[in-house]
C-alpha positions as MATLAB code, in Angstrom:
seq = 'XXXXXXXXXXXXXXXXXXXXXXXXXXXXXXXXXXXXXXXXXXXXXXXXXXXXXXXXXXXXXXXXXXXXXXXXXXXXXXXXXXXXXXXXXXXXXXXXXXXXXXXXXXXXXXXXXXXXXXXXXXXXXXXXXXXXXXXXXXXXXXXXXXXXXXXXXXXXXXXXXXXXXXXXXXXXXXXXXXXXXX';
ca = [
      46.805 -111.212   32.920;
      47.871 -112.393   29.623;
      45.460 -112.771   26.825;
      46.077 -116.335   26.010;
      45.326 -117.252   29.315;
      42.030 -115.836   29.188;
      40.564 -118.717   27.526;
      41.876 -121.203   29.219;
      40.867 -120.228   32.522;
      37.580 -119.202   31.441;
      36.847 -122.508   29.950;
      37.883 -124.095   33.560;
      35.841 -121.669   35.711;
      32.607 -122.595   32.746;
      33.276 -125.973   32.574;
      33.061 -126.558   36.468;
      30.358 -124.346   36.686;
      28.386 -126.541   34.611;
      29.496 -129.927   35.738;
      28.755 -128.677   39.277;
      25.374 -127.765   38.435;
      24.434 -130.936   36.847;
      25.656 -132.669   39.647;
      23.650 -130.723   41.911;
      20.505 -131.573   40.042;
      21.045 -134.696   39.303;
      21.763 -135.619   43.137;
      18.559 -133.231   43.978;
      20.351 -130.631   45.750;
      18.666 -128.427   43.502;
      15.176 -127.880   41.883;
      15.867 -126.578   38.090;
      12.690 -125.198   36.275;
      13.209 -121.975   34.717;
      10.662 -122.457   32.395;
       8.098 -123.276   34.960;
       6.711 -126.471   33.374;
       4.359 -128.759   34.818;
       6.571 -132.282   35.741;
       3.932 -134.255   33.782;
       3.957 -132.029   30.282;
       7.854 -131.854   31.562;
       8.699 -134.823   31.631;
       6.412 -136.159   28.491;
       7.880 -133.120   26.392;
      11.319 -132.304   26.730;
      13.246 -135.926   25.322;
      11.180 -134.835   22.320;
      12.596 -131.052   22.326;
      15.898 -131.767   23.275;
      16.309 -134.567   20.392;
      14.704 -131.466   17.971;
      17.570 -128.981   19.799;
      19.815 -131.580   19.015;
      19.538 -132.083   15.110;
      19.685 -128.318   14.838;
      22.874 -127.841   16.705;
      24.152 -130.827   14.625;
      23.191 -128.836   11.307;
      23.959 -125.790   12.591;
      27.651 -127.012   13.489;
      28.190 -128.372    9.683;
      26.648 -125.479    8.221;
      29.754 -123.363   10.788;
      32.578 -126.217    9.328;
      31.223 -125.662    5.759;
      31.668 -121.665    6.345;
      35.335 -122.101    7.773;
      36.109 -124.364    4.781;
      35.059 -121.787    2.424;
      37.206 -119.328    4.450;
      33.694 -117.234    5.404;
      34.797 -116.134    8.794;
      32.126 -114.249    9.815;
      29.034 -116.874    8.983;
      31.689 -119.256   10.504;
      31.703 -117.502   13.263;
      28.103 -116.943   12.898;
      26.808 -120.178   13.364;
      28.862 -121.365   15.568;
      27.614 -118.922   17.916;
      23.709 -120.134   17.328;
      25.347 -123.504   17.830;
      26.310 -122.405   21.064;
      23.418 -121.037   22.320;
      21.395 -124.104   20.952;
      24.265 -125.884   23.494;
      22.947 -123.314   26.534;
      19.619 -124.015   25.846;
      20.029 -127.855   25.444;
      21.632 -127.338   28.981;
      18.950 -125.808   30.418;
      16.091 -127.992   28.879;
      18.005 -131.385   30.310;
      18.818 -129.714   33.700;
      15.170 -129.041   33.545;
      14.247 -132.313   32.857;
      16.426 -133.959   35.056;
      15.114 -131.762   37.991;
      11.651 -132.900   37.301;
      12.359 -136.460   37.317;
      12.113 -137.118   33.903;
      14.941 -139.808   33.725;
      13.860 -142.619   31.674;
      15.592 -146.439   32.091;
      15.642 -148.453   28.962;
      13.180 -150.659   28.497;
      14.295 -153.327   26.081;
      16.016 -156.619   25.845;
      18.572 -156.804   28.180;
      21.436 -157.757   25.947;
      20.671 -154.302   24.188;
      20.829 -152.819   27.117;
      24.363 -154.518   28.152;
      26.066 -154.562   25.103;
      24.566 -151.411   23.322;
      22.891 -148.571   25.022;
      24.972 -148.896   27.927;
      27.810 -148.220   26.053;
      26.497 -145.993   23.974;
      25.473 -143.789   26.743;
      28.743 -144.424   28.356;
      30.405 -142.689   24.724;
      28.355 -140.287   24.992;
      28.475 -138.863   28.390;
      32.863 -139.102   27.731;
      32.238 -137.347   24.607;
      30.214 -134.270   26.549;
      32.504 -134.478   29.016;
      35.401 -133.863   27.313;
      34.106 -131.922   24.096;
      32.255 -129.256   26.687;
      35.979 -127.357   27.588;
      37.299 -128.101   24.554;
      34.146 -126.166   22.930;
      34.492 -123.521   25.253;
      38.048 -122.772   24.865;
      37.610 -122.392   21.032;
      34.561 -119.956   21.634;
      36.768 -118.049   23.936;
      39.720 -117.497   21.589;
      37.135 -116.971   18.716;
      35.758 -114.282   20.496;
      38.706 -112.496   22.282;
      41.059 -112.664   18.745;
      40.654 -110.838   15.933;
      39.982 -112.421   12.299;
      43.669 -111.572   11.885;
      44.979 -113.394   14.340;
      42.969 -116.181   14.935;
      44.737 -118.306   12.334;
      48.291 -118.463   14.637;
      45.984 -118.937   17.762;
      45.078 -122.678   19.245;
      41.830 -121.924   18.047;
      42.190 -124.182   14.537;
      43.775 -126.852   15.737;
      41.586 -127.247   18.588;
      38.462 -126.419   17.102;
      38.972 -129.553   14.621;
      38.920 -131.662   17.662;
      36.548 -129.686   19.368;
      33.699 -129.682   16.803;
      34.220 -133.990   15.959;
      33.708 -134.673   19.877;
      30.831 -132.375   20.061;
      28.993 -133.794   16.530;
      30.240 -137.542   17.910;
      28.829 -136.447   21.417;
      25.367 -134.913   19.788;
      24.780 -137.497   17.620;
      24.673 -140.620   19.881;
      22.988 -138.539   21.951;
      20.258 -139.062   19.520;
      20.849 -142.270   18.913;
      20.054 -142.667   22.905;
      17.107 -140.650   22.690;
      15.679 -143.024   20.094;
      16.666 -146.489   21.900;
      14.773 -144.857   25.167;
      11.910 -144.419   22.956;
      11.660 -147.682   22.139;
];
């Protein structure tokens, strides 16, 4: 198989694997717990945790842009990893939470509701959508390329795109977060 397909079907076969699992949850097909919380402490606990996750992944993605400015490759590459896993592990806590019925409606006036955190969340969920491949993809050539030839790969080009969805996509995420707290 050639090497520069390797990411791109690997961010495909990822991507779907995700989306597919979140739709399995969120229709209850599935029960997702793996960290064996109680739904109550659940479902109290994890908009607060995820919004923490959040912010960190948000610094920890500058912190990986400032690195690549600076032409530091390897604490680039660095913390973009962490950023990843803080990604996996934002996954799991809101497939978690989701699972355990911990969906919250909003709560305040209703033109609010129509005219800004609808859309908002509507942003949002496009942003994850479409920054989730896109993120994957550049992981994939980051790690399969050497530091040598990563510059003439996609992996620049897309990774500007990439990391502006996923910052635009975490950061109303937050700013839903807060309007459901109310």
């Amino acid at each position: 198989m050639n090497s520069k397909k390797v990411p791109i079907i690997g961010s495909v076969i990822i991507s779907s694997l995700a989306y597919l699992t979140l739709i399995l949850v969120i229709s209850n097909k599935i029960v997702f717990n793996p960290f064996f919380l109680q739904k109550e402490s659940a479902i109290l606990l994890l908009p607060h945790i995820i919004a923490v996750n959040n912010g960190i992944t948000i610094a920890t993605i500058l912190t990986g842009w400032f690195f690549i400015k600076k032409r530091l490759i390897k604490l680039h590459r660095a913390f973009m990893v962490i950023s990843l896993a803080l990604i996996l592990n934002f996954l799991l806590l809101y497939l978690t939470r989701v699972s355990l019925g911990g969906i919250k409606s909003y709560q305040g006036p209703e033109f609010l509701h129509l005219f800004v955190y609808l859309p908002l969340l509507f942003i949002h969920l496009a942003l994850a959508v479409v920054s989730l491949p896109l993120v994957i993809y550049v992981f994939l050539i980051g790690i399969t390329s050497s530091f040598n030839e990563i510059s003439k790969t996609k992996h620049p080009k897309v990774g500007r795109v990439a990391v502006i969805l996923w910052l635009l996509s975490l950061t109303t995420g937050i700013f839903v977060y807060f309007m459901l707290k109310g």
